[in-house]
N, C-alpha and C positions, 0 to 999 in steps of 0.2 A: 646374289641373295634376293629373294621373291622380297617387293617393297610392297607395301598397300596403295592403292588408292584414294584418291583425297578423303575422307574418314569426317563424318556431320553428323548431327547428333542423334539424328537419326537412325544411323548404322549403330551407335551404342545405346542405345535404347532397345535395338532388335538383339544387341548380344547379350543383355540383361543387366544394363545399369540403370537403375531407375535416374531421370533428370535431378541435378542441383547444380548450382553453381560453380562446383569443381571441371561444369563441363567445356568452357572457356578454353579453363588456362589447360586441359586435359589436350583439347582438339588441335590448341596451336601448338604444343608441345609434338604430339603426332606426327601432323603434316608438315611442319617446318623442320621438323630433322629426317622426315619421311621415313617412319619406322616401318621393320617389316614386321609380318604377320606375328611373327614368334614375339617381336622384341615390343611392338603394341599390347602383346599379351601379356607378357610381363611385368610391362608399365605399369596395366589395368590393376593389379593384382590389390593394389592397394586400394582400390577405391572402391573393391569387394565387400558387400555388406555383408556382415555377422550372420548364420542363423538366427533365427526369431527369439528373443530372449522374453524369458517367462516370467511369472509373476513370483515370487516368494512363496512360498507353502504356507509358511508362520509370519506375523506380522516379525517386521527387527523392532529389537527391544527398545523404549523408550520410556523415559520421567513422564510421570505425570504426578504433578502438582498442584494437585486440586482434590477437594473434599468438600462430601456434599453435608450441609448443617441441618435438612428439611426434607420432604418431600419433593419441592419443586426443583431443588437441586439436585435429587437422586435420579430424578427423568435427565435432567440435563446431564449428569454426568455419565452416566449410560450412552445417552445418543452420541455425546462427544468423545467418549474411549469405542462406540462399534466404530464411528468414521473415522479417527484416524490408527485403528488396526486395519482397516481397510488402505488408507492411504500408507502404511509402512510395509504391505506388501508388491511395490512397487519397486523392480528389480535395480534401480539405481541407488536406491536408499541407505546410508549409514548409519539413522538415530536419529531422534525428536525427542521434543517434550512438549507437554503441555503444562500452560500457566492458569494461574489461578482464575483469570477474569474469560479463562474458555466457554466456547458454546456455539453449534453449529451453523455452518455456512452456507449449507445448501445440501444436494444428498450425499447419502452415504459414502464415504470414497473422498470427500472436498475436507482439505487440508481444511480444521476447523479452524476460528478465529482465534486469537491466543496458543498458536499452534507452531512449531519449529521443527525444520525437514531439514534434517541433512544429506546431500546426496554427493556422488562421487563425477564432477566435471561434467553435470549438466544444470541445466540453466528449465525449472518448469513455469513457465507462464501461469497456468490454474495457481502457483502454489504462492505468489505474491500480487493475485487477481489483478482487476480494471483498477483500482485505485492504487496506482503506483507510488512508491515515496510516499505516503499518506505520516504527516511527520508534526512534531510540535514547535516551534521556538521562543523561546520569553524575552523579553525586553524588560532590563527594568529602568524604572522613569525618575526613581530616588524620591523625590516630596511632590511627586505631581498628585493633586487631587483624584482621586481617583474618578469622580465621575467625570472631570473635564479628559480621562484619559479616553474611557468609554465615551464622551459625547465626539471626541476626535475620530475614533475608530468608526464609528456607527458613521459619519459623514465621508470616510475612505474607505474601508472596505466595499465589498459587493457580495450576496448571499443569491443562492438561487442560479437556476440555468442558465446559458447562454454565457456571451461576456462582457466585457464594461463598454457601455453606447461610446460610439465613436466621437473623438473629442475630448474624451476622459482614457484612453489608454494609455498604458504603457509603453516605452521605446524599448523592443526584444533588441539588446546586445549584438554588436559584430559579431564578438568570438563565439555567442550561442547562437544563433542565425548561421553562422556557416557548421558550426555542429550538425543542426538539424538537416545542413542542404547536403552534406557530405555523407550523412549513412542513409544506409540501402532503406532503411526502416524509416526515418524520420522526413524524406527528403520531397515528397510530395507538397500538391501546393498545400492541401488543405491541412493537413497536419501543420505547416509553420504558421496560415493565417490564426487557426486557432491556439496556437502556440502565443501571438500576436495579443487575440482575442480575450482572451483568458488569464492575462498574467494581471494580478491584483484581483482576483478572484478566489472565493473559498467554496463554493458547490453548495449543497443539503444536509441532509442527511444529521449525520452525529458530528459534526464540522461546527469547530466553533470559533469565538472570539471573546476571551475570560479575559478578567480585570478583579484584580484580588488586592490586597494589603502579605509583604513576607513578613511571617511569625515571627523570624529572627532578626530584623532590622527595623522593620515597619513600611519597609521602602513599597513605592506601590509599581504593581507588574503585572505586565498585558501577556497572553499566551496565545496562538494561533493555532490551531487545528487545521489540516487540509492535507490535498493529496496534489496532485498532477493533473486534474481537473480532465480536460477536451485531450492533451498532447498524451497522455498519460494512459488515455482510455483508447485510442487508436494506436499505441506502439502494444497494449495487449491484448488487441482484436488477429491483430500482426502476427503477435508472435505466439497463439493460437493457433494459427491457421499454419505457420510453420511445422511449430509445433507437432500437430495434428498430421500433419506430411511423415514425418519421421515417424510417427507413432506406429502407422501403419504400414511403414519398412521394416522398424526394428522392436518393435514388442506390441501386437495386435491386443494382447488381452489385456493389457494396460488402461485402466478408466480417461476417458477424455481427457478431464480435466485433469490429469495428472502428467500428459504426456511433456515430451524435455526433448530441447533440444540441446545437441551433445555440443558442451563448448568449443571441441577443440575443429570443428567446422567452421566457415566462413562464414554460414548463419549466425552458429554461435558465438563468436568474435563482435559480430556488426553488432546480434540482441545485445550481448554485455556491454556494447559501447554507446548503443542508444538508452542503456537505462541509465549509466552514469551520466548522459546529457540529460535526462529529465530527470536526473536528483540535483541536477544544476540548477532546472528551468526551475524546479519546486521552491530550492532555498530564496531561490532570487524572488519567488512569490510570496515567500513569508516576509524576508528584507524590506520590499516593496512597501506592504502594510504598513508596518512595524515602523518605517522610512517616512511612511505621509501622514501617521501620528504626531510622531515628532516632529515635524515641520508644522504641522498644524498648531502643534503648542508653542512653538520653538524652543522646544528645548533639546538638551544633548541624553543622549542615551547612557546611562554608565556600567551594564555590562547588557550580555546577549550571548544567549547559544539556545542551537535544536537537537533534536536527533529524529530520524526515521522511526516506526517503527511496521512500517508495512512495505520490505523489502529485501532483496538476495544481496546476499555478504558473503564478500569469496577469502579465503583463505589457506593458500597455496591449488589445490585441484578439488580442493572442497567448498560446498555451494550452500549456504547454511539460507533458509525460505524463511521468512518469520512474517507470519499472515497474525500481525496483531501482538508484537512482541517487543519488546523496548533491550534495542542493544546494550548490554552491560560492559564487557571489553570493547578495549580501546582500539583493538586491531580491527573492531567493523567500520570504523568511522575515523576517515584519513583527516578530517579538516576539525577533531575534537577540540574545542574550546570551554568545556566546562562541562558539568555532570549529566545527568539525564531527569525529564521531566515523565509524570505518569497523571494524568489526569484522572477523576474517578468520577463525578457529575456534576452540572451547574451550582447543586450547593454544599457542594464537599470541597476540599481543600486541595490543590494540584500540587504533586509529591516531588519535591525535587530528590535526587537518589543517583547515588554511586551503588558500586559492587563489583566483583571476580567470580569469574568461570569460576563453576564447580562441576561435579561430574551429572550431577543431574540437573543443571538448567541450562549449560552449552552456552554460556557466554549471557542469559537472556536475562526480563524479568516481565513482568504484565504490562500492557500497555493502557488498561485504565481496568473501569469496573466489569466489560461483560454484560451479558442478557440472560437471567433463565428463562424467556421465553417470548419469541415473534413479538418483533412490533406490532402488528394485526393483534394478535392474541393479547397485548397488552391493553391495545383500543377494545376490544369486544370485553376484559372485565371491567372497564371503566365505564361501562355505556350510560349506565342509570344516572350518571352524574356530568352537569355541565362541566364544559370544559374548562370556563374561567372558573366556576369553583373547584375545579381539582388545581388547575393554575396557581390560585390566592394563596390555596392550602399548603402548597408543596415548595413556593419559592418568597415565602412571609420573609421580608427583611430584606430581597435580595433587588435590584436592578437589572432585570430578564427581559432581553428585548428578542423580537423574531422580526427580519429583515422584512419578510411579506405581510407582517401584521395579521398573523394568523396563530395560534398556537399549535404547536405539536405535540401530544400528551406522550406521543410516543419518546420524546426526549427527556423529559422531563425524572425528576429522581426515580422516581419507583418503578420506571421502567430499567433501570437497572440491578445488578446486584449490588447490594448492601454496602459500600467503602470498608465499614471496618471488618468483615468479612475477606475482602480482600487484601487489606493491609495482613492480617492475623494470619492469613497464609501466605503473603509473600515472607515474612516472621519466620513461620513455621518451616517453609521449602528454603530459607535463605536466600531470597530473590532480591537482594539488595538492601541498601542502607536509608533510613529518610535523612536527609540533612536538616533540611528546610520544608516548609508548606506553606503556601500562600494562598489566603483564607479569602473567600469569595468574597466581593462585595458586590460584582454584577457579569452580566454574558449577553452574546448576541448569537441569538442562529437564525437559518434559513427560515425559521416555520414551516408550516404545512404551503407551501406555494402552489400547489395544485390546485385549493379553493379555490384563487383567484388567477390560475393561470389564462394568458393571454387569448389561448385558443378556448380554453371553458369561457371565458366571457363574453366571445365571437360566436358560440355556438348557442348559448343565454340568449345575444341580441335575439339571432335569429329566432327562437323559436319564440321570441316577444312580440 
C-alpha cells in the first residue's frame, strides 16, 4: 500500500484546507499511523468545509416590542426594525426580539441595543459587543443610612479609564488566574495584568453606582452597573478577529459585525469558555465593590444578587445574544439567587422583576430605559444652556456625584427615554413582573473625564 510522506501543514494548505487548529492534532494523527494517500483522504474528509452559505432572502421572523408614542420615537423605531431585519438575515439565525428600551448601535446590520439573537451552535462576537457581561448587582445594607452607604462607595469604587493605582488593587484569585493562563483566548500577559488591573473598577460611560431606599421594606440598597472593563474588551477584539476568519470561509456576504464562530470547533469551545471566565472575573468585580462598602461601614450584608444583561446564553445548541436584554428564565443563569434588576435613570427607581418565557420575548425583558437619540445629538439640543443649569434642573433632591468632577449631560435623565414609557410597555409586551423599586436617593458616574483627562492637561501645559 503507497504510504505518504511525512505530511506539514504546508502540504494541506496546498490541498485546500484553509489553517485552524484542527491542524495539530490532524498532522500527528497522519504521520503517526503513516496513512496512505487514499486513507489521508478520507481522514480529510471531515474537515472539508461547506460551500459558502448565504444570507437569508427575508429577514426570520422576530418580536418586536416596542412602540413609538412621538415623533422622535418613530425615527427610532424605523432605524431599529431596518437594522435588525438586516441582522436576522444572517444564515445562522433562529429568532429575536426586540425590547422596549431599543435603539441603534451602530450601522445598519448591528444587533441593536435591546436586541435578542437566536442562532443555531454559533457563538457571534459583534452580537454581545466590547462590553462583555456588562451586568447589575444590589446589595442590600437593611437601616444603613444611605448617604454613609454612598459616602463608602464613592471612597471604594474607581470610575474612569485605566485601573486602580497600584497599592490599592485587588488580589486576582488562583482558580481565575489559572483560568485566564489556560485558554488560548485569555492567556497572554497583558490580558491577565489587566485582568489584575482592573478589578474593582467600573469604566464610563452609562456605568453606575445607585443608592436608593426599597419601596417595600425601606431597607437602603446599593446597585452596580459595569461590564468586563480591559479583560472583557481584549477577549472581543479576539474573538472578532477569529470570528472574521470564519466569516470569510464560510459565508462572505455575511456583515462583519455579525460573523460566528461555529461552537462545535476548538475555537468555539475555548471563545465559550473564556466568556464564562470573564462573567466570573465580572461578578467578582461587582462582589468586590459591593465587599469594601461593607467593610467600610462594617456592617453585614442581608441579601445580594445580579444578573447580566449584555451576554450569550446557551441552551442545549442554541445561542440566545442579548446586546441589552435582562434574562428572565432561570435556565440562562446557573448561579440565580434572587430576581432580576432593570435600572431606568439616575432619578427613576431600579425595577426589581421576575417573569417567564413567552413566545415573543424568548426568555428576556429590558434592560433599562434606552436612547431615542446619540449622545452627541443629545449634547447639540442642550447647547444654549449651562450644564450645571441643566444639571440643578434635572437631578433636584437627588445626591449625583461624577467621579472626574465633570458632568455628563449626556447621562443625565433626558437623555433617555421616558421610565414610564418603558415600564407601560414592558406592561403591554408582558416583559416581566415589578416586585419591588427602590427609589433613588443618590448615584455616582464617571462624568465626562475627557475634560480633564491626563493627556489633555499635558498637551494644555504645553501649549502654555
Amino acid at each position: 500500500m503507497e504510504t505518504t510522506n511525512h505530511i506539514t501543514g504546508h502540504d494541506l494548505k496546498a490541498m485546500g484546507y484553509p489553517p485552524g487548529k484542527w491542524y495539530r492534532r490532524a498532522l500527528e494523527h497522519i504521520n503517526s499511523e503513516q496513512l496512505s494517500k487514499v486513507e489521508m483522504e478520507a481522514y480529510l474528509e471531515q474537515f472539508k468545509l461547506p460551500e459558502p452559505t448565504k444570507l437569508f432572502d427575508q429577514p426570520v421572523a422576530y418580536s418586536f416590542n416596542l412602540a413609538a408614542e412621538n415623533d422622535l420615537e418613530l425615527d427610532n423605531v424605523a432605524k431599529v426594525k431596518a437594522t435588525m431585519d438586516a441582522v436576522m438575515r444572517t444564515p445562522t439565525v433562529l429568532g429575536g426580539a426586540v425590547m422596549p428600551d431599543a435603539c441603534p448601535a451602530g450601522p445598519e446590520g448591528t444587533i441593536p441595543v435591546g436586541g435578542v439573537v437566536a442562532t443555531h451552535n454559533t457563538i457571534h462576537p459583534g452580537m454581545h459587543s466590547a462590553d462583555i457581561c456588562c451586568s447589575v448587582m444590589l446589595t442590600d445594607f437593611g437601616s444603613a443610612d444611605p448617604k454613609a452607604v454612598l459616602d463608602a462607595a464613592h471612597a471604594s469604587t474607581h470610575f474612569g479609564p485605566g485601573g486602580r493605582p497600584r497599592g490599592k488593587q485587588f488580589q486576582l484569585p488562583d482558580d481565575l488566574l489559572e483560568a485566564f493562563k489556560s485558554n488560548e483566548f485569555l492567556f497572554d500577559e497583558k490580558s491577565i495584568s489587566v485582568a489584575r488591573e482592573h478589578l474593582g473598577t467600573q469604566g464610563d460611560g452609562n456605568h453606575f453606582l445607585f443608592v436608593g431606599t426599597s419601596a417595600a421594606t425601606g431597607n437602603t440598597m446599593m446597585i452596580t452597573h459595569h461590564g468586563s472593563r480591559g479583560p472583557g474588551a481584549r477577549l472581543y477584539t479576539k474573538g472578532m478577529h477569529i470570528a472574521e476568519r470564519f466569516r470569510q470561509l464560510l459565508s462572505p456576504e455575511t456583515l462583519k459585525q455579525n460573523a460566528w464562530i461555529p461552537f462545535d470547533t476548538e475555537e468555539g469551545q475555548d471563545y465559550w469558555n473564556a466568556l464564562q471566565t470573564i462573567r466570573k472575573w465580572t461578578k467578582l468585580n461587582h462582589t468586590l465593590i459591593h465587599d469594601g462598602v461593607a467593610e467600610k461601614l462594617g456592617i453585614t450584608a442581608e441579601n445580594r444578587f445580579w444578573n447580566e444583561h449584555n451576554f450569550v446564553f446557551k441552551d442545549g445548541d442554541t445561542f440566545y445574544h442579548a446586546k441589552g436584554a435582562t434574562p428572565l428564565d432561570s435556565k440562562f443563569m446557573p448561579d440565580i439567587t434572587g430576581p432580576r434588576l432593570i435600572p431606568l435613570n439616575m432619578a427613576e427607581p431600579v425595577l426589581i422583576v421576575e417573569g417567564a418565557t413567552t413566545e415573543t420575548n424568548l426568555g428576556f425583558a429590558p434592560h433599562g430605559a434606552g436612547r431615542n437619540m446619540s449622545r452627541s445629538q443629545h449634547k447639540r439640543n442642550l447647547a444654549e444652556q449651562a450644564d450645571e443649569t441643566i444639571f440643578k434642573t434635572e437631578t433636584a433632591g437627588l445626591d449625583i456625584r461624577f467621579f472626574s468632577k465633570e458632568i455628563d449631560i449626556s447621562e443625565l435623565p433626558s437623555a433617555y427615554k421616558p421610565a414610564a414609557t418603558v415600564r407601560a410597555q414592558m406592561q403591554q409586551y408582558n416583559l416581566g413582573t415589578v416586585l419591588d423599586e427602590i427609589l433613588p436617593y443618590g448615584c455616582i458616574m464617571a462624568g465626562d473625564w475627557q475634560k480633564n483627562a491626563p493627556w489633555r492637561n499635558k498637551r494644555r501645559r504645553r501649549r502654555g
